[in-house]
Each structure stands twice: as structure tokens, then as C-alpha cells.
C-alpha positions as CSV (number, residue, x, y, z in Angstrom):
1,X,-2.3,13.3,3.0
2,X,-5.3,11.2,1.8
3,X,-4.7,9.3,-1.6
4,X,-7.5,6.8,-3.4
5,X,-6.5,3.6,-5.0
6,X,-8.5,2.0,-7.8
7,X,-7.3,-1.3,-7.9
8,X,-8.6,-3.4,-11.7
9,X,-7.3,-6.5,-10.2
10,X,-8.6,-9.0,-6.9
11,X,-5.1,-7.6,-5.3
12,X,-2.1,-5.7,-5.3
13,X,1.0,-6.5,-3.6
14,X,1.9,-4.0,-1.0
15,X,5.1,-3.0,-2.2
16,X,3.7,-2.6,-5.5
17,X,1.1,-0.1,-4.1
18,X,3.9,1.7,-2.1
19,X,5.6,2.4,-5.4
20,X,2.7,3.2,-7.4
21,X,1.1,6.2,-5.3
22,X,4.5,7.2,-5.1
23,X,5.3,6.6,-0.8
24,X,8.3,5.5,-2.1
25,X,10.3,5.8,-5.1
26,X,11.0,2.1,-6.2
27,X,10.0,-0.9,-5.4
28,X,13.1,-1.3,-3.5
29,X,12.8,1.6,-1.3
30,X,8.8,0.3,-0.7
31,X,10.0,-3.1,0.4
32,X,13.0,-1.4,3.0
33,X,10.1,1.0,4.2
34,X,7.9,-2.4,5.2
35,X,11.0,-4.1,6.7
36,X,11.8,-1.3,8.6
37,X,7.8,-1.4,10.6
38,X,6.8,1.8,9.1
39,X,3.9,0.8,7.0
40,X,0.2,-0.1,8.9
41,X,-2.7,-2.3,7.4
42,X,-6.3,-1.6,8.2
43,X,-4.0,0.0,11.6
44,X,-2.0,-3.3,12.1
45,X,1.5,-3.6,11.6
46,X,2.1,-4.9,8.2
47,X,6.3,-6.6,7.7
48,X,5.2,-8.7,5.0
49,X,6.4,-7.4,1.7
50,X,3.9,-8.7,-0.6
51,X,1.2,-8.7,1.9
52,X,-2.3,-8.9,-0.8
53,X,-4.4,-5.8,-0.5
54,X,-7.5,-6.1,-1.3
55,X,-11.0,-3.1,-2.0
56,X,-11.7,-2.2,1.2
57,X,-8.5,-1.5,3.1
58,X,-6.3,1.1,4.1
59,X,-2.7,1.2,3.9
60,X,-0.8,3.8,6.1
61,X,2.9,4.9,5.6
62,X,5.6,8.3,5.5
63,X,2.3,10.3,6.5
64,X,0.2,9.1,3.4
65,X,-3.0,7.3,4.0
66,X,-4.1,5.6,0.8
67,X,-7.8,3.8,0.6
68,X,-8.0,1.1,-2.2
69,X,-11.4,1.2,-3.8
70,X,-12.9,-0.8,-7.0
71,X,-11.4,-0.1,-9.8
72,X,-13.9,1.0,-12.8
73,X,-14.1,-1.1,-15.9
């Protein structure tokens, strides 16, 4: 599944991210799903929590691709 991201800030954490396409269900959940290995940065392994994504890359995880693109306003 391909979601987009429009981020309205420089970053977002990647937990936070997790949460809010809805990967996982809490933040919680998002930040056991990273510690566990699951969850791929621009096709890197990503086990930092609060790693900052930034426009331009792509997060991987539980069969969800998500692309974070410029926000509009």
C-alpha cells in the first residue's frame, strides 16, 4: 500500500509518522515496531525511534510504503 505524507513542519519524528498514517495504532505500538527492526528509511534499517524525517524520503513498514512530500501552506 502506497500512502503520501504532507509534512507542514522541517520534520517529523518517525514514531510520530508511524502513528499518524495509522502503521500502528499508538505511539507506543510505533516505537515497539522500530525497536523490533521492522521499519526501513530511504531502504536502510531505521532502530532509532525519533529518527527526523524529512520531504524527500520514504519510510517502509507492516507493508505500507509512505512518501513524505511538502506540505502546502
Amino acid at each position: 500500500m502506497q500512502k503520501t505524507f504532507e509534512l507542514g513542519s522541517e520534520y517529523i519524528a518517525l514514531c510520530d509518522l508511524l502513528k499518524v498514517c495509522g502503521v500502528s495504532d499508538s505511539g507506543g505500538a510505533a516505537k515497539h515496531l522500530v525497536a523490533s527492526g521492522a521499519v526501513l528509511v530511504d531502504g536502510q534499517q531505521e532502530l532509532r525511534k525519533t529518527c527526523k524525517i524529512r520531504v524527500g524520503q520514504q519510510v517502509r513498514a507492516e507493508g505500507m510504503t509512505i512518501t513524505v512530500v511538502a506540505g502546502h501552506g
